[in-house]
DOTOR-288174 format. One record per residue (C-alpha): x, y, z; residue in one letter. Coordinates in steps of 0.25 Angstrom, whole numbers, padded with zeros to 4 digits, always signed. Layout:
// DOTOR-288174
XYZA;...
END
This chain:
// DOTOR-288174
+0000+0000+0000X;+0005+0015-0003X;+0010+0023+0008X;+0001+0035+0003X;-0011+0024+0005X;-0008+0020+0018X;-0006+0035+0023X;-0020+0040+0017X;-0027+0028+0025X;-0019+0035+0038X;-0020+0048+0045X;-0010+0055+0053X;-0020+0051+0067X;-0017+0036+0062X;-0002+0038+0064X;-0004+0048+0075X;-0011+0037+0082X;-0001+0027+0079X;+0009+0036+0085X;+0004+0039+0097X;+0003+0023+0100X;+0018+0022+0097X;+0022+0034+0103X;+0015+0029+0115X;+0024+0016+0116X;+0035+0023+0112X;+0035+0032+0125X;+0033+0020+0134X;+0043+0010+0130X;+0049+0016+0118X;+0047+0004+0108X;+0049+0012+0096X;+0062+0016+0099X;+0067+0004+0104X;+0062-0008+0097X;+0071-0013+0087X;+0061-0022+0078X;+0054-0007+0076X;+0065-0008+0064X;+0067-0020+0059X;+0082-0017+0054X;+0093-0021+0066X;+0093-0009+0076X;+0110-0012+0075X;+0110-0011+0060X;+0124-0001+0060X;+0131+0001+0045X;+0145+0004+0047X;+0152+0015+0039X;+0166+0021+0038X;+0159+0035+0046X;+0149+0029+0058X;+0139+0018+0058X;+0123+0021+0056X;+0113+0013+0063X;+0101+0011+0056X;+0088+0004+0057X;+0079+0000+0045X;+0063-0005+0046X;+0062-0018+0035X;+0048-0013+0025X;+0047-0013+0011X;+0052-0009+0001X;+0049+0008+0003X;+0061+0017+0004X;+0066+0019+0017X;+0064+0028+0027X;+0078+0032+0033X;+0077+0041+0045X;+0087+0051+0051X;+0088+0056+0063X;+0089+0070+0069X;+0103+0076+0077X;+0105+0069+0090X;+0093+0056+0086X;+0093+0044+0082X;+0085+0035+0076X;+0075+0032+0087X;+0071+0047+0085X;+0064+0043+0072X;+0061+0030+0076X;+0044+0031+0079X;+0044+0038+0066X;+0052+0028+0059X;+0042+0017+0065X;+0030+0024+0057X;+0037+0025+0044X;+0042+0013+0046X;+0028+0006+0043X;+0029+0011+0030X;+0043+0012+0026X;+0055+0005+0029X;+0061+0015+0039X;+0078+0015+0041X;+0082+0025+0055X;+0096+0028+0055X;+0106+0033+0067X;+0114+0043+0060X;+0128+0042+0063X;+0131+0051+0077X;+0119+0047+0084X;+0111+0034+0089X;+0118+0021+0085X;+0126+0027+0075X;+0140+0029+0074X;+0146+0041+0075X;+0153+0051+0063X;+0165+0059+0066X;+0158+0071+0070X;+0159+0081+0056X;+0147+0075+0050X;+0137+0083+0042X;+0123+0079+0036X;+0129+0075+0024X;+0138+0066+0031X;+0125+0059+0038X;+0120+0060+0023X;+0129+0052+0016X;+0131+0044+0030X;+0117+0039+0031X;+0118+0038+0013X;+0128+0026+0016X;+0121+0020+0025X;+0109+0020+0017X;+0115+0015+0007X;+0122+0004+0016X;+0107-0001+0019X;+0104+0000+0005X;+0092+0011+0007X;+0091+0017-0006X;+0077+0023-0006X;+0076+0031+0008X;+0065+0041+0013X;+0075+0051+0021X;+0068+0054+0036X;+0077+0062+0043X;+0074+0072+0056X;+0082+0084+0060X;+0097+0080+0057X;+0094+0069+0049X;+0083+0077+0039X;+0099+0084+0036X;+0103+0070+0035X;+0091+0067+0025X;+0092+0080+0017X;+0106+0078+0015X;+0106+0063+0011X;+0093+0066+0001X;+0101+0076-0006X;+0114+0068-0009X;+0108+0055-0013X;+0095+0058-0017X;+0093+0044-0023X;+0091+0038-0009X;+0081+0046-0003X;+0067+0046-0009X;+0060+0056-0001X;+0065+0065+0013X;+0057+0069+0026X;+0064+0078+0034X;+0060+0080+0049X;+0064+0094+0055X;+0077+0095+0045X;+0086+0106+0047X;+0098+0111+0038X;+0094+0124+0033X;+0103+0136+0037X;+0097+0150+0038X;+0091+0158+0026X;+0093+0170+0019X;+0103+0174+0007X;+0113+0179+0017X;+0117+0170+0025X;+0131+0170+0030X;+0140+0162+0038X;+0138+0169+0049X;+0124+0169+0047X;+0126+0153+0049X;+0134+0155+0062X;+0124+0161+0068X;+0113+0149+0065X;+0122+0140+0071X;+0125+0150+0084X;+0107+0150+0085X;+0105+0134+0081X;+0115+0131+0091X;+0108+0140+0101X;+0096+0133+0098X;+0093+0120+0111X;+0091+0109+0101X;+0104+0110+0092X;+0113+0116+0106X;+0108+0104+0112X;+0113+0096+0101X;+0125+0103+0099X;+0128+0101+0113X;+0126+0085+0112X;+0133+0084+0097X;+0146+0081+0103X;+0156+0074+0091X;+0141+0076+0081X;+0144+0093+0085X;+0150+0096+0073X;+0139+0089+0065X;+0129+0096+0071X;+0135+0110+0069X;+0136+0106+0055X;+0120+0103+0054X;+0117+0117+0059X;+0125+0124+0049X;+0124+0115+0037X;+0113+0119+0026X;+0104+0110+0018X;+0097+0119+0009X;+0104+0114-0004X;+0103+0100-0001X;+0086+0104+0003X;+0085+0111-0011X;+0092+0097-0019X;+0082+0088-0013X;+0074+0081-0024X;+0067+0071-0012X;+0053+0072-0009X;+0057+0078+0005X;+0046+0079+0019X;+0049+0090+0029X;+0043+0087+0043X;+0046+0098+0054X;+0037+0102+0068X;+0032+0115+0067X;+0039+0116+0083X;+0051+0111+0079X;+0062+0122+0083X;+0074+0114+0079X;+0071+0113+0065X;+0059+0123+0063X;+0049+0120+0052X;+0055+0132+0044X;+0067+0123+0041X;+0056+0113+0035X;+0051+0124+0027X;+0063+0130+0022X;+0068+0115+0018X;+0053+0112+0011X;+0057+0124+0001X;+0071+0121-0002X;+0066+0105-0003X;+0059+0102-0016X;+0052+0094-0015X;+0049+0093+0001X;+0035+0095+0008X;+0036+0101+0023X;+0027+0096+0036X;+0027+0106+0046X;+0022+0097+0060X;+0014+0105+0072X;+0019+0104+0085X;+0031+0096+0083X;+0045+0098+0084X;+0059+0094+0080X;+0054+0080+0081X;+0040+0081+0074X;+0040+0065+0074X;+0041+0061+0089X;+0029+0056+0096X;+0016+0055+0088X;+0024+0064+0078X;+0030+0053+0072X;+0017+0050+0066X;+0016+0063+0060X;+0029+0062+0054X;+0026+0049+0049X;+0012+0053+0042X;+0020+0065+0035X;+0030+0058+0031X;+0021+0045+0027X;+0013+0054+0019X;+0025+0061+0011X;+0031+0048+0008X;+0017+0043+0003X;+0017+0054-0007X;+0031+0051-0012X;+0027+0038-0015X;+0014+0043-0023X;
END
């Protein structure tokens, strides 16, 4: 049966409900985040390469393209894993450590998002994933923009949760002007805190605050979903509207009341319909 059938017999109240009943477990005994069957790939399943090592963890379907989901700054995998468990009864759903954090093996330190890019490239090639719907949330939607815009043959569509990578606007823009948006984002409690906590991952951190991906956004050829909360004050949804004009061909949801996480709790469900719903129409 098509996805786009399935959804129209289904409401968002039918995957609100359905969250709440596994939310519900989840806050008692955590079985979402914890049990390894969830995913039917081998919770050790690490690929070695000459930089770090990645743990991944695949969920056997058909034959659909993969969903391969990234992680945000200072996460893991576990962070997207109740939204990994919804798209997970339609796709075949692969979550990935990137290397610095959860199981994964550590870099040197001097990393960029284009490292992580063409990282997280070998290693899907290594697990002979070819045809992948790019999720990624916060860092790893940097992650996911960059990967999409170097080997575009891999990725058949792009969501992008709460993605940042944009420097200030305006024509005169100078280095100094630059300076001074890393002095206010470092003042800012989320990215201080983080700062704080990078320790050998500081260096990468710095360079995500003052890289810019307007180039890459405006090369973008994949069908590309933009998810941010309207209360979200780490990545505001101004970022998702200045990316959904330099995107071509990418379409913007704007979530009330939620935040930097807009898929935690019953928000997962709502993340999940959107994003159901815009793979649905890819396929059509």
């Amino acid at each position: 049966m098509r996805l786009s059938t399935i959804l129209s017999s289904m409401s968002r109240t039918d995957f609100n409900a359905e969250q709440d009943d596994s939310r519900a477990s989840s806050d008692a005994a955590h079985p979402i985040l914890h049990t390894a069957d969830l995913f039917r790939g081998s919770d050790t399943d690490l690929r070695r390469s000459r930089d770090a090592d990645v743990h991944g963890q695949t969920s056997n379907h058909s034959r659909r393209p993969t969903v391969v989901m990234l992680h945000g700054w200072g996460q893991d995998m576990d962070s997207l894993r109740v939204l990994a468990d919804l798209l997970s009864a339609y796709y075949p759903v692969h979550l990935v450590d990137l290397p610095g954090f959860g199981k994964s093996g550590r870099h040197d330190g001097s990393w960029g998002s284009e490292e992580y890019a063409g990282y997280i490239y070998a290693h899907l090639s290594n697990m002979k994933l070819t045809n992948n719907i790019l999720v990624g949330h916060s860092y790893g939607s940097r992650v996911a923009l960059r990967l999409a815009y170097k080997h575009p043959d891999i990725v058949q569509s792009l969501v992008l949760i709460a993605a940042a990578g944009l420097q200030p606007t305006g024509a005169n823009r100078t280095r100094r002007d630059i300076k001074l948006f890393f002095n206010r984002f470092l003042k800012n409690k989320f990215v201080s805190r983080d700062y704080a906590n990078a320790g050998p991952l500081r260096r990468t951190l710095v360079k995500a605050v003052t890289e810019d991906l307007s180039n890459c956004a405006k090369s973008i050829k994949t069908k590309t979903l933009l998810i941010y909360g309207n209360k979200d004050t780490e990545t505001p949804p101004e970022l998702g509207q200045r990316f959904n004009g330099l995107i071509p061909n990418s379409s913007l949801i704007e979530l009330a009341q939620k935040d930097h996480f807009p898929f935690v709790g019953a928000g997962a469900s709502l993340c999940a319909w959107h994003i159901l719903k815009f793979l649905a129409q890819t396929e059509s």
